[in-house]
Structure formats: structure tokens, C-alpha cells
C-alpha positions in Angstrom: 4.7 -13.9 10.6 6.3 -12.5 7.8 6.1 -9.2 6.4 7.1 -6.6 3.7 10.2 -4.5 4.8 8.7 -1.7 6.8 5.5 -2.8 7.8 4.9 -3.6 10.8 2.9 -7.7 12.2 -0.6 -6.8 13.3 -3.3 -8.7 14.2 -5.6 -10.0 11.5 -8.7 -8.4 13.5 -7.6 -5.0 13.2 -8.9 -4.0 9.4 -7.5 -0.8 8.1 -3.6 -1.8 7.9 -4.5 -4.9 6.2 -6.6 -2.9 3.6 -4.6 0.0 3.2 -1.4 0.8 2.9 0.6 3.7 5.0 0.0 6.1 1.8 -3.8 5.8 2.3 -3.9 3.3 -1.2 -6.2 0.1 -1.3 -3.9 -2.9 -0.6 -5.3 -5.9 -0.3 -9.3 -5.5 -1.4 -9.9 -8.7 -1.2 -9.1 -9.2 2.1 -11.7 -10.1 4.8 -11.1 -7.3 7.1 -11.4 -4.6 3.3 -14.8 -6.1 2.7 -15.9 -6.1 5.5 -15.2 -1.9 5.7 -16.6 -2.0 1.9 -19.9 -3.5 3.3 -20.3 -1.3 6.1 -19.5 2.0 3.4 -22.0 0.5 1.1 -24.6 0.1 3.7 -24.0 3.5 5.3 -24.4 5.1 1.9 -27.8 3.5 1.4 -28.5 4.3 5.0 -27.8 8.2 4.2 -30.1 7.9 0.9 -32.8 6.8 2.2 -32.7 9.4 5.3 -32.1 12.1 3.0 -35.0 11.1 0.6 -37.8 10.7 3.3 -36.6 13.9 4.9 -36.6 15.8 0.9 -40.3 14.2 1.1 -41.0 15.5 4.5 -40.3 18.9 3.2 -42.1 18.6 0.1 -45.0 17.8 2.1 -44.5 21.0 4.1 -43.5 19.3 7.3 -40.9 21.1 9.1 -38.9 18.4 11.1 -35.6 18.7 13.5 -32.9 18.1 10.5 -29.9 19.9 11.5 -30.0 20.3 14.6 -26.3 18.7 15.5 -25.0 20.6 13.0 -26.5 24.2 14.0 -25.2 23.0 18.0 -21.5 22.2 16.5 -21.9 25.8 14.7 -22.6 27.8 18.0 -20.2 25.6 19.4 -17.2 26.5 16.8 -18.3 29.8 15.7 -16.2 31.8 18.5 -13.2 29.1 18.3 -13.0 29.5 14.6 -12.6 32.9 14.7 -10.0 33.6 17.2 -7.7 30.7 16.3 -8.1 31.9 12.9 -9.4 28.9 11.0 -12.5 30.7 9.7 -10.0 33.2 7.8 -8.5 30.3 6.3 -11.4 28.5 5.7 -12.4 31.2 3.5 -9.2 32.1 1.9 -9.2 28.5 0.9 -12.2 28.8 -0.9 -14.0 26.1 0.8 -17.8 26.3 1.4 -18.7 28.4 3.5 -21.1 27.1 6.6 -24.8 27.7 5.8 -23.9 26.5 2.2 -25.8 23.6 1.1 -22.9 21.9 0.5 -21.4 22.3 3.3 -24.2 21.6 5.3 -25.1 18.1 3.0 -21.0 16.9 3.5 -21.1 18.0 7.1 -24.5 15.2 7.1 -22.4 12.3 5.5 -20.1 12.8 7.8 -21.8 12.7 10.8 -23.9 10.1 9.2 -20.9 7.6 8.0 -19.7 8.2 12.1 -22.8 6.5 13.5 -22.7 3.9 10.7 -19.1 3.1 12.0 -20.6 3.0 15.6 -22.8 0.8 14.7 -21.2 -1.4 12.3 -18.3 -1.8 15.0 -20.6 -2.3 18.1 -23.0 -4.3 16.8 -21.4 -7.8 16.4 -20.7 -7.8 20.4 -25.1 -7.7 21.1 -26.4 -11.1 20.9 -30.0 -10.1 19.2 -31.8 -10.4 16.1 -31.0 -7.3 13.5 -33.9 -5.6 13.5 -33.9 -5.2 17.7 -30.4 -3.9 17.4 -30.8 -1.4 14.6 -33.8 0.0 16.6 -32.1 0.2 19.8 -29.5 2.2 18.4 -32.2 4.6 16.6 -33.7 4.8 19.8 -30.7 5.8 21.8 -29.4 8.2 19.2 -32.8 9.8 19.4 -32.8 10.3 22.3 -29.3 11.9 22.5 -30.8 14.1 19.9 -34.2 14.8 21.8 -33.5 15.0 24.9 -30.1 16.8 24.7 -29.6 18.3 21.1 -32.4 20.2 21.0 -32.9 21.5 24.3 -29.4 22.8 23.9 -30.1 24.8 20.7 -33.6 26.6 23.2 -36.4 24.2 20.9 -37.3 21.6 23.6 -37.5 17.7 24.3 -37.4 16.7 20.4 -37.9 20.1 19.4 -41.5 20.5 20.5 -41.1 24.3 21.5 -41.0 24.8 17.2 -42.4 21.3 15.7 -45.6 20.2 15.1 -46.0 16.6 16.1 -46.0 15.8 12.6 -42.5 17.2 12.2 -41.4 15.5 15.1 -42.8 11.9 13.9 -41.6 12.4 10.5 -38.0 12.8 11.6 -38.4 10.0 13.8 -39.5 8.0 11.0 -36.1 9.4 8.6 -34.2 8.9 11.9 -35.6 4.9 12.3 -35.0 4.0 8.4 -31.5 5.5 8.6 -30.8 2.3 11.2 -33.4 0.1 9.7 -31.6 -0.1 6.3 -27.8 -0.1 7.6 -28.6 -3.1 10.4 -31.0 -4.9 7.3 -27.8 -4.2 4.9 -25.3 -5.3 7.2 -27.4 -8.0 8.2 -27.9 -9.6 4.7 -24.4 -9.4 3.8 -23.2 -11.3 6.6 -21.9 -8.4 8.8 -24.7 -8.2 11.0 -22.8 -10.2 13.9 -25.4 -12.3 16.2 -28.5 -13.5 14.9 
């Protein structure tokens, strides 16, 4: 195989080098491997929408759900760290948002939100099933992760029942649920769903 002087051969399955190049620029966008990762961005993004609206409606409504709960567990994690190694102090110096700033707390949501679309969208292909059976085995498990670990970390119970009404704690299922509904049905319909 033949390549441009100081790049190294790789294998046509692995996406990022043939999409971008060493300096982080787009390369080849039309490239199977780039659309693919352009699908699975587009998807996750309409995922994250749609979570974040029904959970803006859930609190509209005046139902309190679990929202933030990784986050608040990575905080009491970090909290201690940060401040002896001396990354909070720079964190600050360098003017970025603080933690319990909105906007902080919305990018520190994408990100975590774009991970399990990249979970998904990479583990997917390999489970021979229809879309919709995927998408909510993979809400299901990360509920539970959340439920049944998450919560009872942070002192609020299996699914946060110690502080939630069982209406909170349906309506973030529900948010939860459409997040992997609408990246598998996304995925699915532009051909990256993998098996049926």
C-alpha cells in the first residue's frame, strides 16, 4: 500500500487516521470510515436534544428527576484531587467555568453523553438483533449502572428513591430510554445500525 511520506499503512477498519490527519484537520470526509464517525456525531447530538428537552419538560412540570447524578459522584470524587495537585487553582486562573456553572455542568453532559453514543455506536454492530432491542438493552444496562450504583453512591438509594417521587424516577427513565431510542433509530436508518 502506498502512502504519503510520513504516514504511517493502517488498516482501512480503523477510522480516525483515515479521516483526520496527525494535526487534528479533516482529511478525507468522504471516506467511509469519516462518515461513518459523522453519522454517529449526528445521531448522538439528536440523542442529547432530545434527552435534554424531555428532562427541561420534566422540570417544567415540577418533576424533580435523578439528572446529574454522575456528574455530582465525579465532583465528590475530584473535589479533594483537584485541590491538592493544584488543578482547581488553575482551572480558575484560566478563567474557565467554574463547576456548579450551568455551563460547565451542560458541557460536562455532552461529554458524557457523546461517550455512551461512542459505546454504543462501536459495540453495537457486533449484537445480532433488531435496533430497537439493542438500543433498549443498552438504556437498560446504563440504568442500571446509574440506579443501582450512581445513586446509592451519592446516599439517594436504588434510582434515587430515598429523594424521588416515582414520578421523578419514571420520567428520567423515560429521558434516559429516548436518549438510546433516537441514537439506535438514527444509526439504524442511516445504515450504521450493524445487524438487523
Amino acid at each position: 500500500m502506498a502512502t504519503s511520506p510520513g504516514i504511517a499503512p493502517h488498516d482501512p477498519d480503523l477510522p480516525m487516521p483515515d479521516c483526520l490527519s496527525r494535526t487534528g484537520r479533516l482529511r478525507n470526509p468522504t471516506s467511509p470510515p469519516c462518515r461513518r464517525w459523522t453519522r454517529l456525531l449526528f445521531a448522538a447530538l439528536a440523542a442529547l436534544t432530545v434527552n435534554f428537552a424531555l428532562l427541561a419538560l420534566w422540570d417544567r412540570l415540577g418533576i424533580v428527576t435523578a439528572h446529574g447524578g454522575f456528574q455530582r459522584l465525579v465532583k465528590l470524587w475530584l473535589a479533594k484531587p483537584a485541590g491538592w495537585s493544584g488543578i482547581g487553582r488553575i482551572w480558575a486562573a484560566s478563567s474557565l467555568p467554574a463547576p456548579d456553572t450551568p455551563v460547565f455542568m451542560a458541557g460536562f453532559k455532552v461529554l458524557v453523553g457523546l461517550g455512551m453514543a461512542l459505546a454504543y455506536g462501536l459495540t453495537v454492530p457486533f449484537v445480532r438483533a433488531v435496533w430497537w432491542a439493542k438500543a433498549l438493552g443498552w438504556a437498560l444496562l446504563v440504568w442500571l449502572v446509574n440506579a443501582g450504583v450512581v445513586l446509592p453512591l451519592l446516599g439517594e438509594g436504588f434510582a434515587g428513591a430515598e429523594g424521588l417521587a416515582p414520578a421523578g424516577i419514571a420520567a428520567f427513565a423515560v429521558a434516559h430510554t429516548a436518549f438510546y431510542l433516537v441514537l439506535g433509530g438514527l444509526l439504524q436508518a442511516l445504515g450504521e445500525g450493524g445487524g438487523r
